[in-house]
C-alpha atoms as a printed R data frame, in Angstrom:
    type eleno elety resid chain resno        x       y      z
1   ATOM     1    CA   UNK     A     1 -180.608 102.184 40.311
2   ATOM     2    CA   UNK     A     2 -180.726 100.516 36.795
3   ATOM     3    CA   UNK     A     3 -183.865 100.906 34.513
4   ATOM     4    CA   UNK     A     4 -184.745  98.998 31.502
5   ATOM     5    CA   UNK     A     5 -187.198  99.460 28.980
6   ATOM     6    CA   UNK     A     6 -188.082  96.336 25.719
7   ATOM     7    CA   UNK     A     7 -188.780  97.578 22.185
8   ATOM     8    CA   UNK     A     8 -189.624  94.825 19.861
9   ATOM     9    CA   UNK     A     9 -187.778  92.030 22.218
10  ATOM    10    CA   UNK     A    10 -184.461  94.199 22.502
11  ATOM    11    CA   UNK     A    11 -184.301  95.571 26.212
12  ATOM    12    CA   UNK     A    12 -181.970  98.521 26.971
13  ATOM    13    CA   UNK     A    13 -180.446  99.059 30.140
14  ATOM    14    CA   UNK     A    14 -179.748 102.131 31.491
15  ATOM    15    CA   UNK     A    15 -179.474 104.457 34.403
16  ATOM    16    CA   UNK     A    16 -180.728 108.059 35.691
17  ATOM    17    CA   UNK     A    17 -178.796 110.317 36.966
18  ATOM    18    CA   UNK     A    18 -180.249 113.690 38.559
19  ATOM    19    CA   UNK     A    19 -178.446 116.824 38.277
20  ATOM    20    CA   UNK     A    20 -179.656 120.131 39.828
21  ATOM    21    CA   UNK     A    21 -177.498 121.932 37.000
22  ATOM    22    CA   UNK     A    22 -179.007 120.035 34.161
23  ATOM    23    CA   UNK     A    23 -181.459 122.045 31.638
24  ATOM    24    CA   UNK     A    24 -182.719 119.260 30.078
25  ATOM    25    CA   UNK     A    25 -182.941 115.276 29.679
26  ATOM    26    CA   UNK     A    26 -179.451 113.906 27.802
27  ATOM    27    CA   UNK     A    27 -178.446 110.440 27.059
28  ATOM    28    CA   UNK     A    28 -175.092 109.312 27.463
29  ATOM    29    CA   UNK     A    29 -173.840 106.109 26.091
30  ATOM    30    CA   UNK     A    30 -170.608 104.929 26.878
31  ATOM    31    CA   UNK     A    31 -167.797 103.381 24.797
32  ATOM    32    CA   UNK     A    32 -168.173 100.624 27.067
33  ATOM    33    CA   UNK     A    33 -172.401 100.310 26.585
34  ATOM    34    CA   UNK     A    34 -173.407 101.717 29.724
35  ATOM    35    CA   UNK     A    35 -176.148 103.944 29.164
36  ATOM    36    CA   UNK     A    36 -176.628 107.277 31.266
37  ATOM    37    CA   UNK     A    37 -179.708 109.481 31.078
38  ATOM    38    CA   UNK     A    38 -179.184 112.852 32.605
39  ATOM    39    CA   UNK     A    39 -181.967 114.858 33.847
40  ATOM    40    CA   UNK     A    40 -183.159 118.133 35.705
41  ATOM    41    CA   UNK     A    41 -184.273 117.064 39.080
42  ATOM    42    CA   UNK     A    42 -187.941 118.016 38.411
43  ATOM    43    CA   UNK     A    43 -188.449 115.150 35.753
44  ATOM    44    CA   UNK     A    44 -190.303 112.366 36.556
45  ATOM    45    CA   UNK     A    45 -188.877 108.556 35.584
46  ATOM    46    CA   UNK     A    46 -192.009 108.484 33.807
47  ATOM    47    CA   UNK     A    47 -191.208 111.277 31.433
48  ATOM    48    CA   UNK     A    48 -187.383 109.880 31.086
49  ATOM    49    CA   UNK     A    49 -188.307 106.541 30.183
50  ATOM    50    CA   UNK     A    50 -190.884 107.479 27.487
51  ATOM    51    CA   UNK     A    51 -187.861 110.031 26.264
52  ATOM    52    CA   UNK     A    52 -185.564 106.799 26.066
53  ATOM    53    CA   UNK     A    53 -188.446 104.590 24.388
54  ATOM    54    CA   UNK     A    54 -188.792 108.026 21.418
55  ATOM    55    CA   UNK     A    55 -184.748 107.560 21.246
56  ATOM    56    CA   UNK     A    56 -184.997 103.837 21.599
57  ATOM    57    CA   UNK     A    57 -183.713 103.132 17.503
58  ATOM    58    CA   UNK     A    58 -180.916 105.652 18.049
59  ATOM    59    CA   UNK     A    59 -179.916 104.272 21.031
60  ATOM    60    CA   UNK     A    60 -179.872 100.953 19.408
61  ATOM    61    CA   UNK     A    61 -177.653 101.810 16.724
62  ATOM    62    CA   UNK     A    62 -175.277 103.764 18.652
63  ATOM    63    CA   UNK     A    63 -174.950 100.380 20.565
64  ATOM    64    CA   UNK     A    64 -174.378  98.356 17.806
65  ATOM    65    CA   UNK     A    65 -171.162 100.166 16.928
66  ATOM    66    CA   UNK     A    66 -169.843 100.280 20.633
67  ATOM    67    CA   UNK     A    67 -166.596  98.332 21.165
68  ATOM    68    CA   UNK     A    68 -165.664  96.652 24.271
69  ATOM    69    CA   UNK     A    69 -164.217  98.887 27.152
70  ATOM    70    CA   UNK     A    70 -160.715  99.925 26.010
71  ATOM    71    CA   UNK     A    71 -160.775  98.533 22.384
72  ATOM    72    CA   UNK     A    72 -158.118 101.196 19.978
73  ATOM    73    CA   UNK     A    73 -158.829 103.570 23.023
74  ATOM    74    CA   UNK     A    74 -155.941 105.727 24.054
75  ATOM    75    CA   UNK     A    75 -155.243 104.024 27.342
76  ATOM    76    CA   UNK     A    76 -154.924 107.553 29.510
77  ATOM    77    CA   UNK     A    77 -153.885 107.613 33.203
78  ATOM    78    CA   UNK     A    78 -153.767 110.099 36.349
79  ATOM    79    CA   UNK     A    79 -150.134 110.574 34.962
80  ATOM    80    CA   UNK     A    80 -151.306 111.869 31.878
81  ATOM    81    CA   UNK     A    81 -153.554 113.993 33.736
82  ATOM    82    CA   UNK     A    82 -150.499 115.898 36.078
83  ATOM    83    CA   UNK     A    83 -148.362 115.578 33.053
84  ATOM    84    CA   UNK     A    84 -150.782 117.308 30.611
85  ATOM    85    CA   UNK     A    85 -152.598 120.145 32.533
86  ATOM    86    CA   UNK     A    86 -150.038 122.899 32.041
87  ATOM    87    CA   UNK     A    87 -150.038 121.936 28.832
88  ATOM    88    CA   UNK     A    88 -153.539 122.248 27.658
89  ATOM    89    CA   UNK     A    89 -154.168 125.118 30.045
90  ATOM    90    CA   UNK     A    90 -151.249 126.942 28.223
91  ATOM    91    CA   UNK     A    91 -152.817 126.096 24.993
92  ATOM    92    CA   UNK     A    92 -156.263 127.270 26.194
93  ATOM    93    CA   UNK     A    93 -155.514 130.922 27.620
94  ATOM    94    CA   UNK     A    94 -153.633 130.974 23.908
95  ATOM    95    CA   UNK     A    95 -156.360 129.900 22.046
96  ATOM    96    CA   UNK     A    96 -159.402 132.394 24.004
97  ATOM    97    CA   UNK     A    97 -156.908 135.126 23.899
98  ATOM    98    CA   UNK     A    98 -156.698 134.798 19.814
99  ATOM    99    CA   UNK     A    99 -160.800 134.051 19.295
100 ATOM   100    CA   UNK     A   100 -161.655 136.217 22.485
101 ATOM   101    CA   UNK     A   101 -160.207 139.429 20.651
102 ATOM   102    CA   UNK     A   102 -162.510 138.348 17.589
103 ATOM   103    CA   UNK     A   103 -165.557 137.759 19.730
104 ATOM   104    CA   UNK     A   104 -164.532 140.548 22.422
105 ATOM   105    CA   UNK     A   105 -165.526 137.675 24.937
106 ATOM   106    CA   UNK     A   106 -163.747 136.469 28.150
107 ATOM   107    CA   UNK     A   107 -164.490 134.211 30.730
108 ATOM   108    CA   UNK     A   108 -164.309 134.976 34.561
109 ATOM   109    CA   UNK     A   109 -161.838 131.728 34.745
110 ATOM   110    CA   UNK     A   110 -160.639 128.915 33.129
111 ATOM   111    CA   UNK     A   111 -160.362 125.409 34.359
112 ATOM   112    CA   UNK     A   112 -158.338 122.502 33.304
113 ATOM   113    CA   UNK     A   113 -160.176 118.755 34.427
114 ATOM   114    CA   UNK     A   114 -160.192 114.967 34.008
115 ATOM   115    CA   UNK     A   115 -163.251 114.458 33.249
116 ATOM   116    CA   UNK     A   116 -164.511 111.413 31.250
117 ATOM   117    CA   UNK     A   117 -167.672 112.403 29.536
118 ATOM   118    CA   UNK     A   118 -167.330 115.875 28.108
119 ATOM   119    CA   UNK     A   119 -164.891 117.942 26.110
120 ATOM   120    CA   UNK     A   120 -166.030 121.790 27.841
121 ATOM   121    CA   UNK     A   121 -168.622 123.271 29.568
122 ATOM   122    CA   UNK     A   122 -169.543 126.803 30.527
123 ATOM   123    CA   UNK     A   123 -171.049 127.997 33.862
124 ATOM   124    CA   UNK     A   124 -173.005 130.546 34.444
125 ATOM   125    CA   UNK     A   125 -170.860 132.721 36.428
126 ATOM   126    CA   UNK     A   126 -168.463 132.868 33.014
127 ATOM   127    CA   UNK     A   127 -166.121 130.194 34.036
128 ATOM   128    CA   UNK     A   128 -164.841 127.991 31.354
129 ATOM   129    CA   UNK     A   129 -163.851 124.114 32.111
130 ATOM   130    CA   UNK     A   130 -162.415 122.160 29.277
131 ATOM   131    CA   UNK     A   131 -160.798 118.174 29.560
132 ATOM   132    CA   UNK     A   132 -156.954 117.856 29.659
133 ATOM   133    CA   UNK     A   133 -157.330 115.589 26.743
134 ATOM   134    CA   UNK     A   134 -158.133 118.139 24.709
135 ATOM   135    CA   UNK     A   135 -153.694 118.096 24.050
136 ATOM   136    CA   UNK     A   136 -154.460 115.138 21.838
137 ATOM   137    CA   UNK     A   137 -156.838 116.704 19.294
138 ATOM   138    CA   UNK     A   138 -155.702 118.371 16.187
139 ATOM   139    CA   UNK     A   139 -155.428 121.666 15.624
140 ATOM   140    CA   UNK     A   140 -159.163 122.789 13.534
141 ATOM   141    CA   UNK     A   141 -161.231 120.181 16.483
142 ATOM   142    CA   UNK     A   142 -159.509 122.247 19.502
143 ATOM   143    CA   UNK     A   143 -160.270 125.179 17.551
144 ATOM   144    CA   UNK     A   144 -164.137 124.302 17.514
145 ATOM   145    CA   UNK     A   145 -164.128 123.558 21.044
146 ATOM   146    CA   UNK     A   146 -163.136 126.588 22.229
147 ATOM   147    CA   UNK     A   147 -164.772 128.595 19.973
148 ATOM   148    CA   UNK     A   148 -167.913 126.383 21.152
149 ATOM   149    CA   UNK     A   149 -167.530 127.340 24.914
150 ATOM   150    CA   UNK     A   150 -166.338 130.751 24.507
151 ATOM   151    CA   UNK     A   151 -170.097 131.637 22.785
152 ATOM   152    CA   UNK     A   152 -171.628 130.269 25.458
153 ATOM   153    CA   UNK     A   153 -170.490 133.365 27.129
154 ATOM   154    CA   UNK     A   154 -172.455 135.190 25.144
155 ATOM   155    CA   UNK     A   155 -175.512 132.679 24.157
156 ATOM   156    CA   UNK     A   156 -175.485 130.244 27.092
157 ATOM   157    CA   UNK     A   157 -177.619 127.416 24.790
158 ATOM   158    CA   UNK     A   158 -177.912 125.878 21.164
159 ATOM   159    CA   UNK     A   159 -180.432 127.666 19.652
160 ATOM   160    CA   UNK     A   160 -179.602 128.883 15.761
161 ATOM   161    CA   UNK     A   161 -178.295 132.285 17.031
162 ATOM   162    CA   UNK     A   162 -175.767 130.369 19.139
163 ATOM   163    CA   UNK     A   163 -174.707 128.280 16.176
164 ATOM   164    CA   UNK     A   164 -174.628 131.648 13.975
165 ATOM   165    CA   UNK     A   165 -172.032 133.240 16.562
166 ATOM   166    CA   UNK     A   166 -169.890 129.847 16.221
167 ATOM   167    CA   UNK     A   167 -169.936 130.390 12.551
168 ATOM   168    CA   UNK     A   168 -168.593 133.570 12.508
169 ATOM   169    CA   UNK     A   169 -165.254 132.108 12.817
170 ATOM   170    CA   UNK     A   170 -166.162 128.440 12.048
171 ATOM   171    CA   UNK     A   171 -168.262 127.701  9.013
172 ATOM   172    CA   UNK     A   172 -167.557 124.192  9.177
173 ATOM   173    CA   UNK     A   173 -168.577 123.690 12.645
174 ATOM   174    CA   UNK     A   174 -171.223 120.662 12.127
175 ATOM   175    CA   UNK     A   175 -168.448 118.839 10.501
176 ATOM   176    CA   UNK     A   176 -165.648 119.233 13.491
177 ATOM   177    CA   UNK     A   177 -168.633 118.730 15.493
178 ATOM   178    CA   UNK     A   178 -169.409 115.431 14.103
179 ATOM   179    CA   UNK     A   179 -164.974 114.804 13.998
180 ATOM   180    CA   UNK     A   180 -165.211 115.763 17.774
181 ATOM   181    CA   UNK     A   181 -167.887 113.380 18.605
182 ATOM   182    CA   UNK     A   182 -165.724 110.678 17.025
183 ATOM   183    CA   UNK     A   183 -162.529 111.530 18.584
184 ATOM   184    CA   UNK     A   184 -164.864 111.146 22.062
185 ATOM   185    CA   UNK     A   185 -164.913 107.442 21.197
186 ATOM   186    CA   UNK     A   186 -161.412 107.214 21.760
187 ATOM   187    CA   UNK     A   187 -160.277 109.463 23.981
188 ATOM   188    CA   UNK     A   188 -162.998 110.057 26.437
């Protein structure tokens, strides 16, 4: 069901979705301008739409420099998908063997998926999921990703030691953080 909220005669549109798995409230905006806020079950729509009226300005801006749906996207298919799997699931059991030696860290199993919104996640049972389009990103951003969900294995949030055990092997990790969150705009 869509919700809107007005800040100073601008009205944002957006959507909840609740997720039993979530941890806390996220907002997702789309390339195309839809706007998705994710939340832990127990919030209340009161509580999410005062969190989108705090992140009203950023949400704003991040608008402003959306492009229409499939504007200098990489126009990816199902094809791509079948295509591509064995690729980037080669590439990933190469990659955590070489930084799971460093951070004697291995997951329970690895998973290879189309998804549209997220480069990795973690679970907590130690499984490791990471996006098929992850074939298209250079070498040092693939490297941060799977550094990135590989310490969740071993710090399963954000928090500065989690960022410290990134570190260890990539000390420019808010940079290819910010270069990942780019390459999201045109190929997620």
């Amino acid at each position: 069901m869509p919700h809107q909220i007005t800040l100073n005669g601008k009205i944002i549109d957006f959507t909840i979705k609740k997720n039993r798995l979530s941890r806390r409230v996220r907002i997702l905006i789309h390339a195309d301008g839809r706007v998705v806020v994710s939340a832990p079950r127990f919030v209340t729509q009161k509580y999410i739409k005062q969190f989108v009226l705090d992140k009203s300005e950023w949400i704003l801006n991040t608008l402003a420099k959306c492009k229409p749906e499939n504007a200098n996207k990489k126009t990816i298919s199902k094809n791509d998908f079948h295509k591509n799997k064995l690729l980037a699931l080669k590439i990933v059991r190469e990659k955590i063997r070489h930084f799971g030696e460093i951070y004697n860290l291995r997951p329970q199993k690895i998973y290879i998926r189309n998804q549209t919104t997220r480069w990795g996640s973690c679970s907590g049972h130690g499984n490791l999921s990471f996006n098929f389009r992850l074939v298209y990103l250079p070498v040092s951003l693939l490297d941060y990703l799977i550094v990135h969900e590989l310490c969740h294995l071993q710090e399963m949030n954000h928090s500065s030691r989690f960022w410290a055990i990134v570190a260890k092997t990539i000390p420019d990790y808010k940079k290819r953080k910010t270069a990942l969150r780019e390459a999201s705009r045109h190929l997620l």
